[in-house]
N, C-alpha and C positions, 0 to 999 in steps of 0.2 A: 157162046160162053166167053165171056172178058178173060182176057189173059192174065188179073189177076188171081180171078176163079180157079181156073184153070190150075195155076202156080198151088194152090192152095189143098185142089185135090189130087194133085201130085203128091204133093207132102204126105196128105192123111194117108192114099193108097202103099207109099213108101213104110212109112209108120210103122199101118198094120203086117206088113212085110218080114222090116225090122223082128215086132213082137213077135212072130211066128219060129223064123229064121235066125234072128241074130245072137241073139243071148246064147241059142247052144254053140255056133262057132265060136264063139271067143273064150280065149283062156285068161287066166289071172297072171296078173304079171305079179304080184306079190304074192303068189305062194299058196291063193284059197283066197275065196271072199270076193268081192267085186269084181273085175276086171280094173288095173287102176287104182285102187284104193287107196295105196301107200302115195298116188298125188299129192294127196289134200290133206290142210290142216283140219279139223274139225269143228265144229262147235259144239254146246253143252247138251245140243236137241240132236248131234250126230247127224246134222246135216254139213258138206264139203264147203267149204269155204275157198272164195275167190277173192282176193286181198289186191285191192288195184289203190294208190294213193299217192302219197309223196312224203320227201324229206323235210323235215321242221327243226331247222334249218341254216342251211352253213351261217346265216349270222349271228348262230349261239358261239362261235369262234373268238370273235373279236371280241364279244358284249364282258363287261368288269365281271358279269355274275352268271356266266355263259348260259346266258337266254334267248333262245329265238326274238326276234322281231315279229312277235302274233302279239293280238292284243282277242279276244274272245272271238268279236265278231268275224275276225279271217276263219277261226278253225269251224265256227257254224258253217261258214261258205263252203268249207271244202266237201261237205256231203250237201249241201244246201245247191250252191251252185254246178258244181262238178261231180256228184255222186261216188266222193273218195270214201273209201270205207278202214283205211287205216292209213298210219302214217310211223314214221321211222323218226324218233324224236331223238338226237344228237345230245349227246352230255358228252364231261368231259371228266379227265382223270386229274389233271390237274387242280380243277375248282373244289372235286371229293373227295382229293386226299391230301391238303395242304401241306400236311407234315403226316411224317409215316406214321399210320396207323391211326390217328387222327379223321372219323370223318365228319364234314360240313353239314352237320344239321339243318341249317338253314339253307342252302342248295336243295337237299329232299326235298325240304318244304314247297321251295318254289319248284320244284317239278313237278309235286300232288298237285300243287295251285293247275298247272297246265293240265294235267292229266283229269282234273275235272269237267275241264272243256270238254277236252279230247269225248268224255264218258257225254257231255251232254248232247252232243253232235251225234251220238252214235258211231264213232270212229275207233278202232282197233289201234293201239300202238305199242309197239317195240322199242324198247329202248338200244340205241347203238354208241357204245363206246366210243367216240370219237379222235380219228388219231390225221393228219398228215403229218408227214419230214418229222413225227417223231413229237415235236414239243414248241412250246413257243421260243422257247430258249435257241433250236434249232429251226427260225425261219417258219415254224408251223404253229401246230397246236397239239395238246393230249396230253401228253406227261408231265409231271411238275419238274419243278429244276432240282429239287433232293433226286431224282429216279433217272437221271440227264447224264450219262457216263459215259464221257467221248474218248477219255485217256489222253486226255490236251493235242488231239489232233484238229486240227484248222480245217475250218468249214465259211464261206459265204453265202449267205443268197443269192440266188440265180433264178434269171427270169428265160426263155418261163419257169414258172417255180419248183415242178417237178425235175427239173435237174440238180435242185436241190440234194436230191437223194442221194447224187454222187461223189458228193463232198466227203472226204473222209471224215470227219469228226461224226457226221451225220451217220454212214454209212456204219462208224464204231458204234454210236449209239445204240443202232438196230442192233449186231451183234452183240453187246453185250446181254440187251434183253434176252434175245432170243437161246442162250448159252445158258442153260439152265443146268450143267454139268461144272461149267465155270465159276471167277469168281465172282460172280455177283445174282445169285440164285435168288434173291431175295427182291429183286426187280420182280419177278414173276409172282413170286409168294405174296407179295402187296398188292399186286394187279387183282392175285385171284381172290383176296382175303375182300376186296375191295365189292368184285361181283358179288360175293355170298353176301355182305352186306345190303347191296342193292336187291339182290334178290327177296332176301327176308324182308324189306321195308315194304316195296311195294306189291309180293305178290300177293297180294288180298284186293288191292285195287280194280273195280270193276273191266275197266279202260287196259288193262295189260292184257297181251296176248304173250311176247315172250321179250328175249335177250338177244342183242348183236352182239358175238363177242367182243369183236376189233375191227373197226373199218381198216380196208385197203391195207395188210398189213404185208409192211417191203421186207422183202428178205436180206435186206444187207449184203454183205460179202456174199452170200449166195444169187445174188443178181444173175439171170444168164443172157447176156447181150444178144447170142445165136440167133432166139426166138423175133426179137425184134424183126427177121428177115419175113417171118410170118410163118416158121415151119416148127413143129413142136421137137424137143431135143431131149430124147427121154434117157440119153446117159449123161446128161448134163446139172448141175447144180439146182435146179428147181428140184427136181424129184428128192434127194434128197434133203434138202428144207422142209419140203411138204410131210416126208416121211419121218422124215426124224427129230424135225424143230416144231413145225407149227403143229402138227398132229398132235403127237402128244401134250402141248402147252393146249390147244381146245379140249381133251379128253380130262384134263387135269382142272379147266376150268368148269368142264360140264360137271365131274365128279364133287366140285364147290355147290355151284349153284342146285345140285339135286339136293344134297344136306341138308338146304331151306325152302324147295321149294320143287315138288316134283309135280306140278301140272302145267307148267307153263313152257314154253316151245322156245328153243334156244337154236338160235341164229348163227352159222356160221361161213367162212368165206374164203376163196382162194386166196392166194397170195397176190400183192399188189402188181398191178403191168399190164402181162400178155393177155392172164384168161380172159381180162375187159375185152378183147378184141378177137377172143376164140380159141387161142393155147387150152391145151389142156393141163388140168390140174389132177396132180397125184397123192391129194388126198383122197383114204379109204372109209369104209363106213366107220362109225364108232360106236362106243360101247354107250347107251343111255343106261344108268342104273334102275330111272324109275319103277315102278311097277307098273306094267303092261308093257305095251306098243310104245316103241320108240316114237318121243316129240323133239325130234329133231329137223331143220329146213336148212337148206344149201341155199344160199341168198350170192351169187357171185354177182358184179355189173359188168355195163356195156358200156363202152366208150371207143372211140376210135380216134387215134394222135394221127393218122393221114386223114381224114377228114377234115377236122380240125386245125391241123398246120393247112391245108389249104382250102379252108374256110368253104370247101363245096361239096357235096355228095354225088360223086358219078356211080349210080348202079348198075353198070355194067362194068366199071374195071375194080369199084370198091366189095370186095365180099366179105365185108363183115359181119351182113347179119344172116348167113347162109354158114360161113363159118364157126359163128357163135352157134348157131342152131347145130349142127352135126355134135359141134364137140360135145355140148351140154347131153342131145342126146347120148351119146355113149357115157359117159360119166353117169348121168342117171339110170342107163340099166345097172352099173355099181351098186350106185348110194342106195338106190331106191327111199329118197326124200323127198319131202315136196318145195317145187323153186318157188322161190321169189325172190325175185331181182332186186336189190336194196338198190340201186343207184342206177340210172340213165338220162341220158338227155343230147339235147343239141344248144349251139351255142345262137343267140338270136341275131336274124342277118343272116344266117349263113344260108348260099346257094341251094337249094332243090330241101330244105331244112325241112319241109311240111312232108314231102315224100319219104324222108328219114322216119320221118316220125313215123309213119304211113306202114314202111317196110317193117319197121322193128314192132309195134302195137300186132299188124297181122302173124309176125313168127309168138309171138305173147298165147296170142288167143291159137294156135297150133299147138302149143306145149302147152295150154292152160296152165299158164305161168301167172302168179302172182307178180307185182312190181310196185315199186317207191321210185316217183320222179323226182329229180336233183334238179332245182327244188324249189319251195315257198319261199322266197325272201324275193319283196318288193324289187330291190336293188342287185340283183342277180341274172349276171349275164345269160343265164338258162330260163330263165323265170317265166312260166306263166299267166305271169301278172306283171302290168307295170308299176314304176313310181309311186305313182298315183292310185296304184292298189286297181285297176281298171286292168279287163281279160286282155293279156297280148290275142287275141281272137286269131291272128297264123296258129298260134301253140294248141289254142282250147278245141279251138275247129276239130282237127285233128287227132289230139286226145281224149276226149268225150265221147264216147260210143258206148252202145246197148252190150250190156256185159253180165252174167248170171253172178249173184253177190254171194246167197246159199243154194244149196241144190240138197232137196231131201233123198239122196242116192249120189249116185260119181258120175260124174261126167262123164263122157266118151270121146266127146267131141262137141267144141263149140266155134262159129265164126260170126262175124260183121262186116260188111261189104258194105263200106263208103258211098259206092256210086249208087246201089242198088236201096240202100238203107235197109236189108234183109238179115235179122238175125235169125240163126240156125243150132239151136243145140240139140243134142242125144244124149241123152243121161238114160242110167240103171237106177231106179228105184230100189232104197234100203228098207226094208219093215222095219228095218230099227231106229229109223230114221224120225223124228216129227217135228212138227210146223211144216211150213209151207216152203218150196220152192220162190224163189224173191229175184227177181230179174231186176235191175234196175234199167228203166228206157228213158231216157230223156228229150221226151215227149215236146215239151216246149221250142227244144234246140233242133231238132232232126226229124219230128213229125206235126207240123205244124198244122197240117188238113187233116190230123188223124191217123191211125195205124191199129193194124187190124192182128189177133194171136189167135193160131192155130195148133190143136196138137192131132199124134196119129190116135190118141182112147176116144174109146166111141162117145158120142153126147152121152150126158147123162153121168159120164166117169170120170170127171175134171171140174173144175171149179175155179174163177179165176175174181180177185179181189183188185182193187188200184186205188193206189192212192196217191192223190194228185199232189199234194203236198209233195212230198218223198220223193215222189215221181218211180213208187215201187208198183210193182205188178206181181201177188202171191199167186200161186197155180197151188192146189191140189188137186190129188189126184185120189183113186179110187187104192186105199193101200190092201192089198190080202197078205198071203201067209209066205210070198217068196217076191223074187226081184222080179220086177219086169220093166222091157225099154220103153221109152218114149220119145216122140221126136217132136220138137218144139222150135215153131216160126214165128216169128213176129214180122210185119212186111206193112209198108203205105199203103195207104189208102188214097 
């Protein structure tokens, strides 16, 4: 017998093991229901979605009418070429509220115009409020200059630019927003008045999944230097930010955008710095108004400033992405949300760059993590893509892999193993669940001679569709009146 064989009746015999065995040991981590459940966002057929994509994109920053640099045919590419299935579309606060209360009609517009792409491609997007250093006014972007209140403290730009933040004018800026007890409450009131706007316009749009409230938002005066050393500081100044500024300022923007809009999944995010690098974060769950199950997702990013200031990745004295993994773990028996990482990447050129990639993707598909890569723009030191719109091929190599897109049931577990090109998932089947399971394999790029899918249900009780176009692979399966596991290979041939 070939040792692929072999491999394959491993699997089945494992499988039917599984089905026998496994569903009765495992308990639910949310309380009843699945094992798992409280993972995944869903979709309308109640199958788990797996949200893998990118950012669109920091050049809406600079642009006069803050619009990405896509023109249609990038965003066909990115499920076309790269099998993204959503994307983290950047606006800004300043272009939507020019003057208070005041908003930019002609901004929506051009945003529907994208968003119909987004819907043509078949790609999921979130919209994320876009903020660095506060505003343009202060060396960044996000806030207009009426919402700019430094209290005439002096501030320059500083390279790199993230030291920005510690410029006092800067640093009063954050403070003033964030003081919603203070006197200038009405930063906030415009902020949130500004979401329910946004909400009401676009949630009917096919292309919308949900809301980022605030990228990377810095805590101001509450900065705690401690963490930098790389040790979490839980009587120190973040926790109280967390607890008592930004908490409440997301709970009060959630209680907005339900108003106009209670089925759409509302995105929210640590505070800007350490969590990127594995601190933990002391925000607690929150209260979603809507009717049912909380659609709420913890979308925190990864980055790492020792990497980066020295431009190489050592995995054995850098642990950032073992770090990041624990912490998020514990946080998520908390929240019990589903992640997805609004932001990651590496900068291009940098040392051992593709095994970063490598480490952080395999800790992804362990947490069945969602993620948005930073990001699409031609002319972006992270990018993708070059200049010339042509794949940087180190970055795609490495980020392209066989990944489940819906799963009619929850996953359990899923992996992809680079050298072996062997994807492995276990999912629980949902009765409640229909349409098909949808793997996305990128058959062209990674199985060029072929590649062969196996599950542990007997012939006869599965059903598998492909579409080469898509480069989609549908599985069903035989559904009865309760859950049952299944374990699913796909392997070369």
């Amino acid at each position: 017998m070939g040792l692929r064989r072999l491999k394959i009746l491993c699997s089945v015999i494992l499988g039917i093991l599984i089905i026998f065995i496994g569903t009765g040991c495992k308990k639910s981590e949310g309380g009843g229901g699945i094992p798992g459940e409280w993972r995944f966002i869903k979709d309308d057929q109640g199958r788990s979605l797996v949200l893998r994509g990118v950012n669109a994109s920091g050049s809406a920053k600079s642009d006069p009418q803050r619009m990405p640099n896509l023109i249609k045919d990038d965003v066909l590419r990115l499920s076309k070429d790269w099998g993204f299935n959503v994307a983290r579309f950047l606006i800004l606060w300043d272009y939507a509220e020019q003057e208070p209360g005041v908003y930019n009609q002609e901004y929506f517009n051009l945003i529907e115009d994208r968003l119909d792409w987004f819907q043509e491609a078949g790609i999921l997007v979130f919209l994320d409020m876009h903020q660095d250093l506060y505003s343009q006014q202060t060396c960044g972007d996000g806030a207009p200059p009426w919402a700019v209140i430094t209290d005439g403290l002096p501030f320059t730009c500083q390279t790199p630019w993230a030291f920005t933040y510690f410029q006092e004018g800067v640093t009063r800026a954050f403070d003033n927003f964030w003081n919603y007890s203070g006197p200038h409450p009405e930063l906030q009131d415009h902020y949130i008045a500004l979401w329910a706007t946004i909400a009401e316009r676009f949630k009917d749009h096919p292309a919308i999944i949900g809301y980022d409230i605030i990228n990377e938002p810095f805590p101001g005066s509450d900065w705690d230097a401690i963490e930098l050393a790389g040790k979490d500081n839980p009587n120190g100044p973040s926790k109280t930010f967390d607890q008592t500024k930004i908490q409440p300022f997301y709970q009060r923007v959630i209680n907005a955008i339900r108003e106009k809009d209670t089925e759409h999944w509302i995105f929210f995010e640590p505070r800007y710095g350490t969590p990127a690098e594995g601190r933990t974060s002391y925000i607690g769950r929150m209260n979603d108004p809507r009717p049912g199950e909380s659609r709420i997702v913890y979308s925190p990013h990864l980055y790492s400033l020792t990497i980066e200031a020295g431009a190489t990745y050592d995995p054995i004295s850098n642990t950032i992405v073992s770090d990041w993994e624990e912490t998020r773990v514990k946080e998520l028996k908390t929240l019990q949300y589903p992640l997805l990482v609004g932001e990651w990447g590496i900068q291009k050129g940098l040392e051992n760059g593709p095994l970063f990639l490598r480490h952080v993707l395999d800790m992804y598909d362990r947490q069945m993590a969602g993620h948005t890569y930073w990001d699409y723009s031609p002319t972006g030191g992270y990018s993708f893509i070059n200049p010339d719109r042509s794949e940087y091929i180190t970055f795609t190599t490495a980020i392209v892999r066989v990944y489940p897109q819906r799963v009619a049931g929850v996953p359990q577990s899923f992996s992809y193993n680079p050298d072996t090109r062997v994807f492995t998932m276990e999912y629980i089947s949902d009765p409640k669940a229909t349409g098909p399971t949808e793997i996305y394999v990128p058959a062209k790029r990674i199985y060029p001679s072929g590649w062969d899918l196996t599950m542990s249900d007997p012939a006869g009780r599965w059903t598998m569709d492909w579409d080469a176009t898509k480069e989609i692979a549908s599985i069903t399966t035989g559904q009865g009146t309760s859950s049952s596991t299944h374990l699913l290979q796909i392997v070369p041939q």
